[in-house]
Structure formats: structure tokens, C-alpha cells
C-alpha positions as CSV (number, residue, x, y, z in Angstrom):
1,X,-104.1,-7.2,-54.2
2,X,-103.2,-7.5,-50.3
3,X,-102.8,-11.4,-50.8
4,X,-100.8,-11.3,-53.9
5,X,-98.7,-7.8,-53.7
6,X,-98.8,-5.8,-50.6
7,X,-98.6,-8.4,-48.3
8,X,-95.0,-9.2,-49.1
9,X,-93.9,-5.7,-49.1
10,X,-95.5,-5.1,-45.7
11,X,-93.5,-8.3,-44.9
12,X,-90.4,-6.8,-45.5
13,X,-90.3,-3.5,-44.6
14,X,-91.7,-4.7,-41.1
15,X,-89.4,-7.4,-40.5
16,X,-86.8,-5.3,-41.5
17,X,-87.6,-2.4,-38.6
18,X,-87.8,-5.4,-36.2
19,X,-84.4,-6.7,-36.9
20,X,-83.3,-3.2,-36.3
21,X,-85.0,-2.2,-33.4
22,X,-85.1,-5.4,-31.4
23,X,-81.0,-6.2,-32.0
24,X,-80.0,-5.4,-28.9
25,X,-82.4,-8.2,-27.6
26,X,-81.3,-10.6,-30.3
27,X,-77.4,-10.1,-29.6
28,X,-78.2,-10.9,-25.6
29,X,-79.7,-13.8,-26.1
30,X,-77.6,-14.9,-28.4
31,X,-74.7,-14.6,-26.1
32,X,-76.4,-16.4,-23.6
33,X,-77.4,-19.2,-26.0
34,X,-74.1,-19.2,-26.8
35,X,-73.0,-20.1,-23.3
36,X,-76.1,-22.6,-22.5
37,X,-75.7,-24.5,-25.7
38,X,-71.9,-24.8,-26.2
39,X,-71.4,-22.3,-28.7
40,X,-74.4,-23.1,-31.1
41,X,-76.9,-20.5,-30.3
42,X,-79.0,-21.0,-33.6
43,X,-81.4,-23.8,-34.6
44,X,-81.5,-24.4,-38.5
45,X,-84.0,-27.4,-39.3
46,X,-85.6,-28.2,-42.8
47,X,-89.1,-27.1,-42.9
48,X,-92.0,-27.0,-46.1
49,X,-92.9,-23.8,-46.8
50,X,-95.4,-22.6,-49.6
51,X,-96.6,-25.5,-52.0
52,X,-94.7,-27.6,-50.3
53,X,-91.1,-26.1,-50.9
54,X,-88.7,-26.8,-48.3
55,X,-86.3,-24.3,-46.5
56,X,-84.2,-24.0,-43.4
57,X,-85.8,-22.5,-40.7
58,X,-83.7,-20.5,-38.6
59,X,-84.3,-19.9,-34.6
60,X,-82.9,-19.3,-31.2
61,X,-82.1,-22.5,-30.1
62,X,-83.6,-23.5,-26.3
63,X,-82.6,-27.0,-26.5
64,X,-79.4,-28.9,-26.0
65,X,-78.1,-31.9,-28.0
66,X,-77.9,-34.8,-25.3
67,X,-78.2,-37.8,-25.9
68,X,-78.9,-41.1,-23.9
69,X,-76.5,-43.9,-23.5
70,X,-77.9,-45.5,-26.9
71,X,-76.9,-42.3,-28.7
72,X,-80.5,-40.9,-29.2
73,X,-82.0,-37.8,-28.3
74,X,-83.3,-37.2,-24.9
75,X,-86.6,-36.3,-24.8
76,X,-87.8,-32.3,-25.4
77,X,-88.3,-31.9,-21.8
78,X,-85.1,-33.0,-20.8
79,X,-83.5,-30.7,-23.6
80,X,-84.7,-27.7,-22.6
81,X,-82.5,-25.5,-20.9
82,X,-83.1,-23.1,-18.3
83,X,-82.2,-19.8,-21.0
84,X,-84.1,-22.2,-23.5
85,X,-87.1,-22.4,-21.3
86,X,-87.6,-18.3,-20.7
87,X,-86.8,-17.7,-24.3
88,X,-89.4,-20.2,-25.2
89,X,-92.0,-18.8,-22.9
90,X,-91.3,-15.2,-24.2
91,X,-91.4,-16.3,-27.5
92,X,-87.5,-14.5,-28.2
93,X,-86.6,-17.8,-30.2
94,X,-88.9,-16.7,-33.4
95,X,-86.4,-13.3,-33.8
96,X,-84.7,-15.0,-36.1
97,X,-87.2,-15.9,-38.1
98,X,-87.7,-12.5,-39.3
99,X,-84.5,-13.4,-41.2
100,X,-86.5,-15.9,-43.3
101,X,-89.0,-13.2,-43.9
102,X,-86.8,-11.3,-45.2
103,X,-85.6,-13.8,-47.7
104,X,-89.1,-14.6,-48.8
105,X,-89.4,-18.0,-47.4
106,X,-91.8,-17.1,-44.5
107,X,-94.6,-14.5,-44.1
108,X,-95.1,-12.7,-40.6
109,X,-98.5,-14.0,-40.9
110,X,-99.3,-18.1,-42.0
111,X,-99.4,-21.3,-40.9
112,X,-96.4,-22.6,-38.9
113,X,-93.9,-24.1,-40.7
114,X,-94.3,-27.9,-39.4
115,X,-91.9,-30.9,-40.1
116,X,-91.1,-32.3,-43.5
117,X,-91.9,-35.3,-42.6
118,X,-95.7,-34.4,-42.0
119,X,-96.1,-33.8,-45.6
120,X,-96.8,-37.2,-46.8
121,X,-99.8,-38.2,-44.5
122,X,-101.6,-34.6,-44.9
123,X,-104.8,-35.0,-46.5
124,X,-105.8,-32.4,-49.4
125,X,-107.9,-30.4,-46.8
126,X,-104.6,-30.4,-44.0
127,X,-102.4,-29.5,-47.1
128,X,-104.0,-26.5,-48.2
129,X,-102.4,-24.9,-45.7
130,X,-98.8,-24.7,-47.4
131,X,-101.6,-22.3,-50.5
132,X,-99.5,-19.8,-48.8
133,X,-96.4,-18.6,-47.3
134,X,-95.7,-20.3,-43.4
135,X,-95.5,-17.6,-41.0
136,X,-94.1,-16.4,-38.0
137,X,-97.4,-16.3,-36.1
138,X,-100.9,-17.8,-37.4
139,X,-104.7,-17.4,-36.5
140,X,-104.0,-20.8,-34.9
141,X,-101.4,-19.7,-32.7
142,X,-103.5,-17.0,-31.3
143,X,-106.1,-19.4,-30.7
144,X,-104.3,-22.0,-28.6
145,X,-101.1,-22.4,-30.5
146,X,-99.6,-26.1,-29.1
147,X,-102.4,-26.6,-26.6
148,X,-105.0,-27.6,-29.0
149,X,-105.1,-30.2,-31.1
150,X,-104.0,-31.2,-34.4
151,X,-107.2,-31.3,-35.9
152,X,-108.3,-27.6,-34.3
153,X,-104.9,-26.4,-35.9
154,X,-104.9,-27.3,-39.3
155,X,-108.8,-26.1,-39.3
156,X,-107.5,-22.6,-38.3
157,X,-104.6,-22.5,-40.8
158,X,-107.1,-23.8,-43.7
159,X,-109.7,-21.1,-42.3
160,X,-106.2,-18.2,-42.7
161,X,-105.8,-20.0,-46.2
162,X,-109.3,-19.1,-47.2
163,X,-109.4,-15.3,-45.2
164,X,-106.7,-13.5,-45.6
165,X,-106.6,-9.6,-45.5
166,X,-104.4,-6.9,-44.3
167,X,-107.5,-6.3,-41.1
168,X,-106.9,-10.0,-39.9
169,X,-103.4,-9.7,-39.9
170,X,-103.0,-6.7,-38.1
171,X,-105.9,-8.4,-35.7
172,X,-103.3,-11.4,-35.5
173,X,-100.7,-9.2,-34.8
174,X,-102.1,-7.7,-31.6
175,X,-103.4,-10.8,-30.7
176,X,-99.9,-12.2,-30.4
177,X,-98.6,-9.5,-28.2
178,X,-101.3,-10.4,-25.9
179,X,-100.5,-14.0,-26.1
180,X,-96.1,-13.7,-25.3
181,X,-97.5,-11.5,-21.9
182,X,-100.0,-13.8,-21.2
183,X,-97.8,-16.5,-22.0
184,X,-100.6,-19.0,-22.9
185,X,-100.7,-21.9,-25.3
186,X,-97.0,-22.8,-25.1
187,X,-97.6,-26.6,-24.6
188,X,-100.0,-29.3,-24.7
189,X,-101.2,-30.9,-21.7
190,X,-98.9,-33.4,-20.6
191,X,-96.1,-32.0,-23.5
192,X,-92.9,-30.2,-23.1
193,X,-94.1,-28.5,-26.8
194,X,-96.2,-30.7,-28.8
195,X,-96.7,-34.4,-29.7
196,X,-95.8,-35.6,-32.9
197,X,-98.3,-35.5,-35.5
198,X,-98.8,-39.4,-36.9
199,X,-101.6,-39.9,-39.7
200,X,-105.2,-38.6,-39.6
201,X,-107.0,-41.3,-38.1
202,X,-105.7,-40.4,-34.8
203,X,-107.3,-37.3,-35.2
């Protein structure tokens, strides 16, 4: 009933409150994304949500656009800007997000949302994961989030897929709020976020 009905109420009516009670946060660092990133303070990027469905993400945007003298992207580390960098690390650049909620493409609660490209070298166990809505947070962002590894990840997300209840969330909940003060898990070793995920034989 949870899974099926009440969770996407609950999803609404709390993303809603957030929106509402954290706009003053959004519209500061908004203007000062809007200064750091030449007027584009929004990221919008294609991501698969449930059964594979794709939507456009929307966040705070921490990185720039430049580009080397080839005309490719400089590498994350090199993007990141110092606003980008403090709103990554307090994890401000999901806000937004709670948009998406709101439309029904995300859950608070789910697997991240990863890259469309990832969806072709998934194996059936690393796909079950889009059984359900992405969310905001996960149970594998509150245990590690980018600084485990591929393989740990999808295990959590697959273990969400096959637990979920209104207790976990609400466990995941707090155990995010812990995580944005601690501020742990934000990279990978030797990462400015995460590596790329290739194919599973690297796993």
C-alpha cells in the first residue's frame, strides 16, 4: 500500500513544504549561481527514471562550461567553482530536485538518477534498480554515496528495490541530515565526484 499509494502522496506534500520553507535558501543561491556561472544557475541533464523512462533532471549548477583549446570539456575538478564546491558539499544543489518530485518523475527516496548512457551495459540485476522511481537520496547514498564503488552501489539500490517501507525511508531521511553535516561520501578517492561507470567486467 506504502509502495504503491502513500508513498507518492507523502512525496508530494513533503516536497511541497520544502519548496516553501527552504525558498529563501533556494533564491540565494541561485543568485549567486547566477553570478559564478554566467547567468545559468540551473543544471537540466537527461536522466532514466522508473523503467527506464527518461526525464530532465533539474539542479543547482556547481560547474562551469569551459572548455580546453580543442573545444572539450575540462575535467569535473577543474569545473567546479568555488559557490559550486560549498553548494556541492552541503548538498544545496539537489533543491531543485524537489521540483521533479513534484512532477512525478523522482521520489525523495530511490536510486539516483544515473546517466542515460549507463542503461545499455546494466545487467538485469544493476537494472532492477529503475523497478522504481529515482530519488533524491537513496540507502546507497547514506552508505557511502560516491565513495564506494559501483558494484556496492547498485547492490544497495537493488536491496531499496526489494525493501521498501515508509520506516526505511524515514530511517533514510535522518540518515541524510547526518550525512550533509558530516559532509561524508561526497567523492571517490582520487575523484572530483565519481568515475564513469564503463561495463561490468570492471566491476
Amino acid at each position: 500500500m506504502y509502495r504503491n499509494f502513500f508513498k507518492r502522496i507523502t512525496d508530494f506534500l513533503v516536497s511541497i513544504i520544502g519548496l516553501l520553507v527552504l525558498s529563501p535558501i533556494f533564491l540565494l543561491v541561485m543568485i549567486c549561481l547566477f553570478f559564478a556561472n554566467q547567468g545559468q544557475p540551473f543544471f537540466f541533464q537527461k536522466r532514466p527514471g522508473k523503467n527506464g523512462e527518461v526525464f530532465s533532471i533539474i539542479k543547482f549548477k556547481t560547474m562551469n562550461d569551459k572548455k580546453d583549446k580543442d573545444g572539450n570539456l575540462l575535467s569535473d575538478a577543474e569545473r567546479l567553482t568555488p559557490v559550486g564546491i560549498f553548494v556541492r558539499k552541503t548538498s544545496l544543489d539537489e533543491i531543485p530536485q524537489l521540483i521533479n518530485v513534484i512532477k512525478g518523475d523522482m521520489s525523495l527516496i530511490g536510486p539516483r538518477p544515473l546517466l542515460v548512457q549507463y542503461l545499455p551495459i546494466y545487467n538485469n540485476h544493476q537494472a532492477r534498480r529503475h523497478e522504481v522511481k529515482p530519488g533524491i537520496t537513496g540507502w546507497a547514498q547514506v552508505n557511502g554515496r560516491n565513495a564506494i564503488s559501483w558494484k556496492q552501489k547498485f547492490d544497495y539500490d537493488v536491496w531499496y528495490v526489494d525493501n521498501i517501507s515508509f520506516l526505511l525511508d524515514i530511517k533514510i531521511i535522518f540518515l541524510t541530515i547526518k550525512k550533509v553535516f558530516i559532509r561524508e561520501g561526497i567523492s571517490q578517492e582520487g575523484q572530483a565526484t565519481m568515475e564513469f561507470f564503463t561495463n561490468n567486467e570492471n566491476e
